[in-house]
N, C-alpha and C positions, 0 to 999 in steps of 0.2 A: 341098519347100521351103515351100509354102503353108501347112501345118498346123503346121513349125512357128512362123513369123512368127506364124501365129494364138494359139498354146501358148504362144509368147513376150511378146504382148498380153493377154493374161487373166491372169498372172503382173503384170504391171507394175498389170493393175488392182487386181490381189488386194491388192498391198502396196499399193496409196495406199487403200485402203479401212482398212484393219488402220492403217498412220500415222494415218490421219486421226482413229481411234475414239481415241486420247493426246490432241485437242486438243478435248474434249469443253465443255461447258458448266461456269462456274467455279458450284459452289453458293452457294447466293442462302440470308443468314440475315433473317428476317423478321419483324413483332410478332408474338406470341402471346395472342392471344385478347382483344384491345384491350386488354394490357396496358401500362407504358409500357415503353420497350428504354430509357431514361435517368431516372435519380432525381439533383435536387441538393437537397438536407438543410442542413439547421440545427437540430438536438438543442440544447437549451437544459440547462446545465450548473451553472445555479443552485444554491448550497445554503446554507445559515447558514455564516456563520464557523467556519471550525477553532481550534479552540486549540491552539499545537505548543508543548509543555513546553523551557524554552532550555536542556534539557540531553538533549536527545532523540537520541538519537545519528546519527549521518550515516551513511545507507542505511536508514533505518527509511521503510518504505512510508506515509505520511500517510494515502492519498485515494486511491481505486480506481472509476473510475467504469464502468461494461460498459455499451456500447450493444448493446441488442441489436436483432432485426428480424421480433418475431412478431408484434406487435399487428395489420396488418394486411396479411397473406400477400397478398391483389390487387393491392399498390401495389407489390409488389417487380418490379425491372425484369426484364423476359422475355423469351424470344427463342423459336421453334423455326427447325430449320438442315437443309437438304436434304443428302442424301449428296452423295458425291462421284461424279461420272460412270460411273468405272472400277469403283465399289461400294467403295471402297480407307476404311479408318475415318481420319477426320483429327482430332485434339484442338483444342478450345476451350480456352485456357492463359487463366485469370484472374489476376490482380498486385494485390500494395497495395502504392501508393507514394505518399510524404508529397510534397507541392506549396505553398511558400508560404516563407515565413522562419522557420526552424528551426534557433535554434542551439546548437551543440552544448556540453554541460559541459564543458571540458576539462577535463583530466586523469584522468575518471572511470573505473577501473575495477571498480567494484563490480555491482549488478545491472543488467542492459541494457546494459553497459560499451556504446560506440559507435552507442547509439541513444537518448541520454539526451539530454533540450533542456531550455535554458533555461524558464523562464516569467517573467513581468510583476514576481515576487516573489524577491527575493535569495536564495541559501537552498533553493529549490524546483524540483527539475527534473521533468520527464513523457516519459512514454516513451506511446506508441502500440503496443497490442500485440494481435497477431491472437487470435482466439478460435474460430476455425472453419477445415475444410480440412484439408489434409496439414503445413501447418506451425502449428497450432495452441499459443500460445504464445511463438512467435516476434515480440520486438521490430521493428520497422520504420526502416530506417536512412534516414536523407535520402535518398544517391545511389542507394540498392540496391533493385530493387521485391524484393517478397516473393512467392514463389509460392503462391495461395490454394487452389485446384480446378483439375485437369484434368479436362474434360467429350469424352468421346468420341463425336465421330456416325460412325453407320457406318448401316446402308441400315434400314428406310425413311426414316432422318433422326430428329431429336433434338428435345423442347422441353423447355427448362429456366427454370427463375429461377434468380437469383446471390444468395446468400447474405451477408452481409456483418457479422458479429459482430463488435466491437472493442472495446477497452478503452481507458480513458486511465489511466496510472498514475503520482500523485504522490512523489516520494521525496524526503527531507531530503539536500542535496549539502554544506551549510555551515550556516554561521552563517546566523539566518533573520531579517529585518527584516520589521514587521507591512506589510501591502498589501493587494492584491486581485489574483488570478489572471482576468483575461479571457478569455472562452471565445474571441473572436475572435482573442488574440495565440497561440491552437497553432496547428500546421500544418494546413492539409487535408490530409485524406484521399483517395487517389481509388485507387478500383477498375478496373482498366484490362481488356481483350481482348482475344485476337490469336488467329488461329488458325494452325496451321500448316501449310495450302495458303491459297492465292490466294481469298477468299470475300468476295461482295460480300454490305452490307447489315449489318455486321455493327457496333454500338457500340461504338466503342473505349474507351469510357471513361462506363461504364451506370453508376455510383456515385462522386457524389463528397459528402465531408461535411465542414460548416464549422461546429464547435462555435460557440455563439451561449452569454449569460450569463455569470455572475460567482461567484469567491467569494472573499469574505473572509479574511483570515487572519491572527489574532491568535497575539502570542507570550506563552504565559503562567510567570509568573514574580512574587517576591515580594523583599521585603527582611526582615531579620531584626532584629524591632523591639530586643531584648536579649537577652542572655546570662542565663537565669535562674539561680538564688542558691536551691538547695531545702535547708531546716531539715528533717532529718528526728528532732531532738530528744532530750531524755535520755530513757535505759531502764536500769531495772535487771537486770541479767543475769539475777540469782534467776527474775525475770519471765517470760522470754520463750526463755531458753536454758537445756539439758539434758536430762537424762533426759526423756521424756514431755512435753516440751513442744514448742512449736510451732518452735523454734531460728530464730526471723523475729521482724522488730518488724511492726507496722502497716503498711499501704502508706499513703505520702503523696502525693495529689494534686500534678505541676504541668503545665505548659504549657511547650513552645516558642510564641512568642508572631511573626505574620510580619504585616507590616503593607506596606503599597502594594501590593499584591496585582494583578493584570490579571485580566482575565475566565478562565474555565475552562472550556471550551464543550464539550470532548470534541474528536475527533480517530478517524483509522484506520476510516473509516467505508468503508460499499461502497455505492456509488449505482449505481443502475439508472434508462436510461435509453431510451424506447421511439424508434427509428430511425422514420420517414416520418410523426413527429406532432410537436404544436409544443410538448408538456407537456414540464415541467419534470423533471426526474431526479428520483426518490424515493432516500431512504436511508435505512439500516439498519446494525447492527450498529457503530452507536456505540460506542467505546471512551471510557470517562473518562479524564479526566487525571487523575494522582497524583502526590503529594511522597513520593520516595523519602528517609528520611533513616539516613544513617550515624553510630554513635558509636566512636570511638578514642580508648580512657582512657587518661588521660595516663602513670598509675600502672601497668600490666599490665593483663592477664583474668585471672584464676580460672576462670568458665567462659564461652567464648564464646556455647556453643547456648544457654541462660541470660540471658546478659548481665551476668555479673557481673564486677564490677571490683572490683580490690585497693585497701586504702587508700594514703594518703599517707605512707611510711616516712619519720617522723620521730620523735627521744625524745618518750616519753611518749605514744604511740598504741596503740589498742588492737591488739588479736589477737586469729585466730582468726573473722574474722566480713569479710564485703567487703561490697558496695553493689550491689544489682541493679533494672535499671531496666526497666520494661514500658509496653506500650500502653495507654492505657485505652479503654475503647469503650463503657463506660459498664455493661459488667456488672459481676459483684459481681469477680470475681476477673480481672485485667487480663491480656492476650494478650501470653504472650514472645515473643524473638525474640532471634536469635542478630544478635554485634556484624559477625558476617562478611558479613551479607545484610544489616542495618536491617531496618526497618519499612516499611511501605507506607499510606497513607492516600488512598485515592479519593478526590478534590474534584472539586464538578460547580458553577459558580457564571455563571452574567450581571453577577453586582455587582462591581465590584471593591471593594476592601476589604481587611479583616485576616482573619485566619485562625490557627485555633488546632490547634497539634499535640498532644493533650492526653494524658501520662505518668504511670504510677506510680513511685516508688521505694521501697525499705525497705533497712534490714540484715538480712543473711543469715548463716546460719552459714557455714564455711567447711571442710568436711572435718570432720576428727576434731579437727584443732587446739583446744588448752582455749583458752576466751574469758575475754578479759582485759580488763579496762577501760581506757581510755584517748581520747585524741583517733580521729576515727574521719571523715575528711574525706576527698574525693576528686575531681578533675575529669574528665570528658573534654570530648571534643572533638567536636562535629557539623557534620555538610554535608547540607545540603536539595536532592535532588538534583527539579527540575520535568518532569516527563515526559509 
């Protein structure tokens, strides 16, 4: 009976030893290498005015700003993290999630549908959108964190830095009223940490960023001083049409003519902007604005890829010959364009002012048809579209 009351004590101690190895030491995450384990940021989001053409269609991306976080790899917040007791690997799960007053476009379902917000400017919403991690690309919705990095430690334990790449992305939502976008009416950003055992020492929340700066934002547009009146003059057929001859009159010079004009600054730019320094965002890859213009003759086409239009059918008009109109650009022989697409004219301007669309016209022959003398008149119709 002695040995086994004994046999039966060294059994009860077995097991409290074996329970006891489960209530081990919770790992302890700590700084790395006098780094800091928390960053709070102010990226300065500065740029010159945009110009948004008021015919710019709704979902066209403005303004793309990327923050990024290489200038200076030391400042980036850091941590290393002891295993877990049992040697078991447990994840470091990092999050971005927006913090602050963030409202939302309604009704928007176009890009970022349900992560799209308001800004300070009518017209103008931003989305917040990851750049790095397993969800790269992914918009950021108010209520919803985003999962950025899972970090695994497993035995000897782990040191890492957090990475933090984001974008701000402007889109046209409406009609746009001129203002200014303040860096400080977006939301913050904040990069959060949890892990998934019980770990002391750990920053819950090592990244947060609070865009700081301004930009302008002009709406550019024009009025349309007159409907011009182009004389393109008598010719004699003998002259210019038949056999061997050129079957064209002269090109004439005119203009659409646009006056009260707004600034033209360009637009669709991509800035770059360095995370844990106080410099302003650089940008590149300016886009110009341009006046798209359309022509629909009153009369018919003859040929659209051309641009040529039929006369005015009335007694006593010619035949055999229409009216085609081109760009000029100042070389010797003027750039067509079909009536189905218009024309395009880049304009880059700080002044506001007038501005000039400057056109050729002539008569043309028309097929085989014989040419016949007569009245030789025709209209159409133009829309300047500002983009």
């Amino acid at each position: 009976m002695m040995s086994k009351n004994k046999y039966s004590r060294i059994l009860v101690m077995l097991a409290a030893v074996i329970s006891g190895g489960a209530w081990g030491a919770t790992p302890v995450c700590s700084q790395y290498m006098g780094r800091p384990t928390r960053v709070n940021e102010t990226p300065t989001i500065t740029s010159q005015a945009i110009s948004i053409g008021a015919d710019v269609p709704v979902g066209t991306v403005l303004l793309t700003i990327n923050a990024n976080n290489t200038a200076q790899a030391n400042s980036l917040p850091s941590i290393t993290c002891a295993p877990a007791s049992d040697g078991s690997t447990y994840n470091i799960n990092q999050y971005l999630r927006l913090f602050g007053v963030a409202r939302p476009v309604a009704g928007w379902t176009g890009q970022y549908a349900g992560a799209l917000y308001q800004t300070d400017v009518s017209g103008i919403g931003f989305a917040i959108v990851n750049r790095d991690g397993t969800t790269a690309g992914q918009a950021i919705q108010n209520a919803t964190p985003v999962l950025k990095w899972t970090t695994p430690i497993s035995p000897p334990g782990f040191s890492f830095y957090y990475g933090n790449r984001i974008s701000v992305v402007f889109i046209k939502t409406g009609p746009i009223s001129p203002g200014v976008i303040s860096g400080a009416s977006l939301t913050r950003v904040v990069l959060s940490a949890s892990s998934s055992i019980t770990t002391t020492g750990l920053e819950t929340t090592p990244w947060i960023t609070q865009f700081t700066g301004s930009i302008p934002v002009t709406v550019s547009t024009c009025n349309v001083a007159s409907s011009p009146t182009v004389s393109l003059g008598k010719h004699n057929i003998e002259t210019y049409f038949g056999s061997g001859r050129q079957n064209s009159t002269p090109w004439v010079p005119f203009s659409v003519l646009l006056s009260g004009c707004t600034q033209f600054l360009g637009t669709n730019a991509t800035g770059t902007v360095e995370l844990l320094t106080t410099s302003s965002a650089t940008y590149s890859n300016w886009q110009t604005n341009y006046l798209q213009t359309t022509f629909v003759p009153v009369y018919g086409v003859i040929d659209d890829a051309q641009a040529i239009m039929r006369l005015q059918p009335v007694t006593g008009s010619a035949t055999g010959v229409g009216i085609q109109i081109a760009q000029d650009t100042g070389a010797v022989d003027p750039v067509a364009f079909s009536f189905s697409t218009g024309l395009r004219q880049d304009i880059r301007t700080n002044v506001p002012g007038s501005i000039a669309i400057p056109m050729k016209a002539r008569y043309i022959r028309n097929g085989t048809d014989p040419v016949r003398p007569g009245l030789a008149n025709s209209r159409t119709v133009f829309t300047v579209n500002y983009r």
